[in-house]
VMD Tcl script that draws the C-alpha trace (Angstrom):
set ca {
  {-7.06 -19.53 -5.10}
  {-4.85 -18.32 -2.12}
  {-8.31 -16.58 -0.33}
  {-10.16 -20.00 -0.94}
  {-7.12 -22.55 0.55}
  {-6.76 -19.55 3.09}
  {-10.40 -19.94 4.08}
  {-10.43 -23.43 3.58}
  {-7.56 -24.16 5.90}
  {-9.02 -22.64 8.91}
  {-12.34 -24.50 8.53}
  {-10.45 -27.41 8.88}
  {-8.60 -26.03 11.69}
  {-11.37 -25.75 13.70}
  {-13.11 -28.96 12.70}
  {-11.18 -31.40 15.28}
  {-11.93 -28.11 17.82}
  {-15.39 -27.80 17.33}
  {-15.65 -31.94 18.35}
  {-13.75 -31.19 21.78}
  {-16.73 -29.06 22.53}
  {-18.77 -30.72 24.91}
  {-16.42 -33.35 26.40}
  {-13.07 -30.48 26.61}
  {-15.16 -27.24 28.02}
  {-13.22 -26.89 31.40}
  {-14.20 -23.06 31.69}
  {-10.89 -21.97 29.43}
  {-13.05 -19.81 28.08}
  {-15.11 -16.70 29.82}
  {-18.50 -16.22 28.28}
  {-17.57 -12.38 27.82}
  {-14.19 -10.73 27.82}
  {-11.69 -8.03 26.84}
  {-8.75 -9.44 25.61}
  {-4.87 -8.17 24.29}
  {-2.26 -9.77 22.68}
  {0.82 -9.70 20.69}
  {2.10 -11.27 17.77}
  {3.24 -11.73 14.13}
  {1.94 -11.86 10.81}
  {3.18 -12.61 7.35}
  {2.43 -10.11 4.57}
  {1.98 -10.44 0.76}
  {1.12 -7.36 -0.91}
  {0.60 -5.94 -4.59}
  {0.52 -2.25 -5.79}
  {-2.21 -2.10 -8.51}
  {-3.30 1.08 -10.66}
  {0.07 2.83 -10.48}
  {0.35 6.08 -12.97}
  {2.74 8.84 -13.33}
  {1.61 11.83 -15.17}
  {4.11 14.00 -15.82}
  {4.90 17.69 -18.02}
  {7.46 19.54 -19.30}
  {7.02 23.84 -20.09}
  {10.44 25.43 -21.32}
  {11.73 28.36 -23.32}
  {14.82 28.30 -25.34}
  {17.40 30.69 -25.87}
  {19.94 30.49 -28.07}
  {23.31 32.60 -27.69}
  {22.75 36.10 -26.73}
  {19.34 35.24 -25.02}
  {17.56 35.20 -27.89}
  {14.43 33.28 -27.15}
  {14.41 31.27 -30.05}
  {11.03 28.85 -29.21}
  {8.47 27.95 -26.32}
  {7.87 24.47 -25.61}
  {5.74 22.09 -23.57}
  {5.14 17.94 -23.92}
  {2.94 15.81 -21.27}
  {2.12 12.11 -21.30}
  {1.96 9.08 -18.58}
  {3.25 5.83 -17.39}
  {1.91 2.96 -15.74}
  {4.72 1.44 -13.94}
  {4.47 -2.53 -12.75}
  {5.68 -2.28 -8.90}
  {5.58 -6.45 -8.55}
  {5.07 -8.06 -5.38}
  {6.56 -8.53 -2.39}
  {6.53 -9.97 1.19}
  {7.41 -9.40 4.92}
  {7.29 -10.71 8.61}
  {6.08 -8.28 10.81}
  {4.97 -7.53 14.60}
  {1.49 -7.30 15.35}
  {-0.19 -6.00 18.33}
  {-4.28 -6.44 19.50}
  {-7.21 -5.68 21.51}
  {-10.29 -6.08 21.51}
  {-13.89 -7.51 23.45}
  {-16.12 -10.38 22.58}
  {-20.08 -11.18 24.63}
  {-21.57 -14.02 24.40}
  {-25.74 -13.78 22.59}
  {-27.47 -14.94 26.20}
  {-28.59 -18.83 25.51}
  {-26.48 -19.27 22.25}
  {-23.04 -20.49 21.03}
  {-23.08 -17.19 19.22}
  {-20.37 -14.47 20.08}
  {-20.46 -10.84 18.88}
  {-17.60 -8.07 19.65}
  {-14.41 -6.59 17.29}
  {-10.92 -6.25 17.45}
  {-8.30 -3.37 16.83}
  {-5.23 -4.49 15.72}
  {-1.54 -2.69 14.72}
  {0.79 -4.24 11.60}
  {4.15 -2.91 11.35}
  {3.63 -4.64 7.56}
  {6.74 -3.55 6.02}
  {6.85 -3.76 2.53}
  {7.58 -1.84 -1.01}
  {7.16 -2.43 -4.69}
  {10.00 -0.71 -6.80}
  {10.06 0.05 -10.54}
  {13.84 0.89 -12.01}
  {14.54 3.02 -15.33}
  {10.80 3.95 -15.89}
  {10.14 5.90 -18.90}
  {7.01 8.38 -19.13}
  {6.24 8.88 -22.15}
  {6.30 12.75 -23.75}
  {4.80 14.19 -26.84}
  {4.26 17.73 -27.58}
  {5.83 20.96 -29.68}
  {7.47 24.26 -29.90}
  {7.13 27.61 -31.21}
  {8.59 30.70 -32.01}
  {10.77 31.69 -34.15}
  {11.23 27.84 -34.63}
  {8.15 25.71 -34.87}
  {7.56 21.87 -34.94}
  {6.39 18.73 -32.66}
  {8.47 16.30 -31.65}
  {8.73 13.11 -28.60}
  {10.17 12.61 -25.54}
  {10.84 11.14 -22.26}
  {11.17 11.63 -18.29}
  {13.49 8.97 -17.15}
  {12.71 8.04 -13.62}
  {15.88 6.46 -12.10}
  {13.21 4.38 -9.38}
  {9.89 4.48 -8.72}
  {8.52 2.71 -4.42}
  {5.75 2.70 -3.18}
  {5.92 1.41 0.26}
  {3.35 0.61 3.27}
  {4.68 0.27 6.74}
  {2.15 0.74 9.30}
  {-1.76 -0.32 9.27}
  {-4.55 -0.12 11.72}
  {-7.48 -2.09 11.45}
  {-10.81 -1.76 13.80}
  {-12.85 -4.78 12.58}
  {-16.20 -5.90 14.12}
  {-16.50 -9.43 14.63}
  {-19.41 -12.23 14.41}
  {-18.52 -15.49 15.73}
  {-19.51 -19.19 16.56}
  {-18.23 -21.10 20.20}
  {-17.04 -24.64 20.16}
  {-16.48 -24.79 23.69}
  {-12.98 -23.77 24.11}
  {-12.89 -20.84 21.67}
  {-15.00 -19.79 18.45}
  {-14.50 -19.59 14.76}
  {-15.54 -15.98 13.56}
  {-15.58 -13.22 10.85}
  {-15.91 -9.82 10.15}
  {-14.95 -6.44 7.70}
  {-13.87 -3.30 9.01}
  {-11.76 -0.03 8.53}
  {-8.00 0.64 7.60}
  {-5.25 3.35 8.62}
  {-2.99 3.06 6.40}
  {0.75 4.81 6.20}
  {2.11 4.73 2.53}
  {5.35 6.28 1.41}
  {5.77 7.75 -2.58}
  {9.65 7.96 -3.79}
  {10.50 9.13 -6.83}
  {14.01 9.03 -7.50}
  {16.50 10.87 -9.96}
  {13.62 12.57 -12.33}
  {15.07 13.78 -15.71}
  {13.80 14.85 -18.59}
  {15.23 14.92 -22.32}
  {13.80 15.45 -25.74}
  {13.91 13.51 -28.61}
  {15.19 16.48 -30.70}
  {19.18 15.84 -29.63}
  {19.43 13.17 -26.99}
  {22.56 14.81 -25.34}
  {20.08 17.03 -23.99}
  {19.02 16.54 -20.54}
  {16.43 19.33 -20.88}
  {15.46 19.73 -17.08}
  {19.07 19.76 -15.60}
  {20.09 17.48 -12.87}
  {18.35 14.44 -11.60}
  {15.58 15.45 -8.93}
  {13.86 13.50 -6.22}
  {10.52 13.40 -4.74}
  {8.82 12.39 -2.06}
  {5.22 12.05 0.17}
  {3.51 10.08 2.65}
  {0.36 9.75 3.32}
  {-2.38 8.02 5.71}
  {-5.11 6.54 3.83}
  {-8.50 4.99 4.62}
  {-9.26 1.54 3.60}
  {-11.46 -2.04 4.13}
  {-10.33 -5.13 5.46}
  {-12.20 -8.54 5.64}
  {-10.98 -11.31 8.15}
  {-11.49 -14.75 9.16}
  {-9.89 -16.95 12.16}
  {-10.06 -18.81 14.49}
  {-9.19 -18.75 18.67}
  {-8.41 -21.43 20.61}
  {-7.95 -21.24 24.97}
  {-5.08 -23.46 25.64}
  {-5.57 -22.25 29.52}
  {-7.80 -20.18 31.45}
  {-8.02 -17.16 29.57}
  {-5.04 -17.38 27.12}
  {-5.63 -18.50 24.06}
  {-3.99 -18.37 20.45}
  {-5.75 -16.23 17.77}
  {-4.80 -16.92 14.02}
  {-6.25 -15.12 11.37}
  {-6.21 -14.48 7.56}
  {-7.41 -10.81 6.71}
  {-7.13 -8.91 3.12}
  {-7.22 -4.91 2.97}
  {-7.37 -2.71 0.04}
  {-6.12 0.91 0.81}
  {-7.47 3.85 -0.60}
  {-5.42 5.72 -3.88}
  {-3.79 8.76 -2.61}
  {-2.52 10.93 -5.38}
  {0.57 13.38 -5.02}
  {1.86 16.24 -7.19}
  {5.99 17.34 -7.71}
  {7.20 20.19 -9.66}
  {10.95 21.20 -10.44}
  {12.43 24.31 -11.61}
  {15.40 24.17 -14.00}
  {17.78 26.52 -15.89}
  {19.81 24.22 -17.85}
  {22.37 25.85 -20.29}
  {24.48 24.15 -22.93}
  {27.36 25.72 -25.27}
  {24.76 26.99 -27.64}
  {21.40 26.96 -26.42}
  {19.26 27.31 -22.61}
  {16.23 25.79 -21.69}
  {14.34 27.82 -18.69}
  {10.98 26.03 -17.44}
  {9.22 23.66 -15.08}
  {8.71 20.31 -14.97}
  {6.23 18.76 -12.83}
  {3.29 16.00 -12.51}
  {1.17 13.58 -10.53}
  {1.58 10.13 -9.36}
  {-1.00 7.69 -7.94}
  {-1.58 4.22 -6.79}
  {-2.20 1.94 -3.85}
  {-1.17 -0.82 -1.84}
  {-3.25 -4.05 -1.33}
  {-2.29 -6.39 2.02}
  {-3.16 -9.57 2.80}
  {-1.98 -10.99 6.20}
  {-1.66 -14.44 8.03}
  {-1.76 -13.71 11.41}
  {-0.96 -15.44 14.72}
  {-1.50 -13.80 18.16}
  {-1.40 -14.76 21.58}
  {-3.52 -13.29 24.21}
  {-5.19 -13.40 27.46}
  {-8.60 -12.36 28.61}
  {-9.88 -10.67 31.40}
}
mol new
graphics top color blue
foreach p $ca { graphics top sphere $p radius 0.5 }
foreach p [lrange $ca 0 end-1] q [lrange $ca 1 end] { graphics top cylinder $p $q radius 0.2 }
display resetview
């Protein structure tokens, strides 16, 4: 619904332009040019197909350093990062030609969005089943409690060819292209405990993770230009990217002891996931 009304909005934008086209062409507009321009743009953005994989290996010793049992317990989580929503600077450049004869226009646009925004997950729980054995043997269920969980995206390229229709004094136009992407993994007070005596914080104190990582990705865009004087004119667009899922790995050594029993091991994992932008944006620029 917000793509349609987004699409639907700018047609009707340039519907009142596209009837100043043969009485308002006053040469605003060059046939051909290479244009930048600055701006801003608001952001909405969702983080779909988050998961956190994560394991647990340990041996326990009981008083003496007898090793009493081995242990190891795995599972995953699928954390819901919400929504959110930023204003952001946005910088541009880019070339359009005229097709010789036609009201057609052809050319592409690189852009930069400082977007700005991160999905956050508090007191996740991944999930952990496994056993022991030794001198001890059994199963038993467990947890990693993640204190938070952000993703975050902050800075996006986009390089998006462009097909386009003149009215005179600007041109209504389209086009799909390729992302750069910057997005940020935190993970934030890691710690695991097992079901078998919850006073047990079986990997020691809370640990912290975290990766960037610049990911590929498509964007599709639609807008409209309008030359308010010779060679300025006002860009406004609507575009929606979906990033690529980078996946990163953590790992923590502990050596926890208690009164009456030491766990020794490694606890480690995956997470993955992605950010999806969509952008209104509004530029002003000048071509030359």
């Amino acid at each position: 619904m917000i793509k349609t009304g987004i699409w639907g909005a700018l047609c009707l934008l340039a519907l009142p332009l596209a009837a100043q086209a043969g009485e308002n062409d006053s040469g605003f507009m060059p046939a051909n040019g290479i244009f930048i321009g600055a701006g801003g743009a608001w952001n909405g953005a969702n983080f779909p197909d988050q998961n956190i994989y994560g394991f647990g290996v340990s041996q326990n010793y009981a008083i003496g350093r007898i090793l009493v049992a081995t242990g190891a317990a795995a599972g995953n989580a699928y954390p819901n990062l919400g929504t959110d929503s930023s204003i952001s600077p946005v910088i541009q450049a880019g070339f359009y030609r005229t097709f010789e004869g036609t009201p057609w226009i052809w050319g592409a646009k690189f852009s930069y969005n400082q977007v700005g925004v991160t999905g956050v997950a508090r007191d996740v729980l991944i999930p952990q089943s496994g056993g022991y054995t030794g001198l001890i043997q059994g199963t038993f269920t467990g947890n990693y409690l993640l204190s938070s969980y952000e993703v975050s995206l902050d800075h996006q390229f986009a390089l998006v060819p462009i097909l386009g229709y003149s009215f005179g004094r600007g041109f209504v136009y389209g086009g799909a292209g390729a992302t750069l992407s910057h997005i940020t993994n935190n993970m934030n007070g890691l710690v695991g405990f097992a079901e078998l005596d919850h006073r047990y914080a079986v990997s020691g104190a809370p640990a912290s993770f975290s990766d960037s990582n610049w990911v590929w990705g498509a964007t599709a865009t639609a807008g409209v230009t309008y030359f308010f004087a010779r060679g300025w004119f006002i860009d406004m667009s609507y575009s929606y990217t979906a990033s690529a899922t980078p996946t990163n790995s953590f790992a923590n050594q502990f050596d926890t002891s208690y009164p009456q029993v030491e766990f020794v091991g490694v606890s480690g994992g995956y997470r993955s996931g992605t950010v999806n932008n969509q952008a209104l944006t509004v530029t002003v620029n000048y071509a030359f």
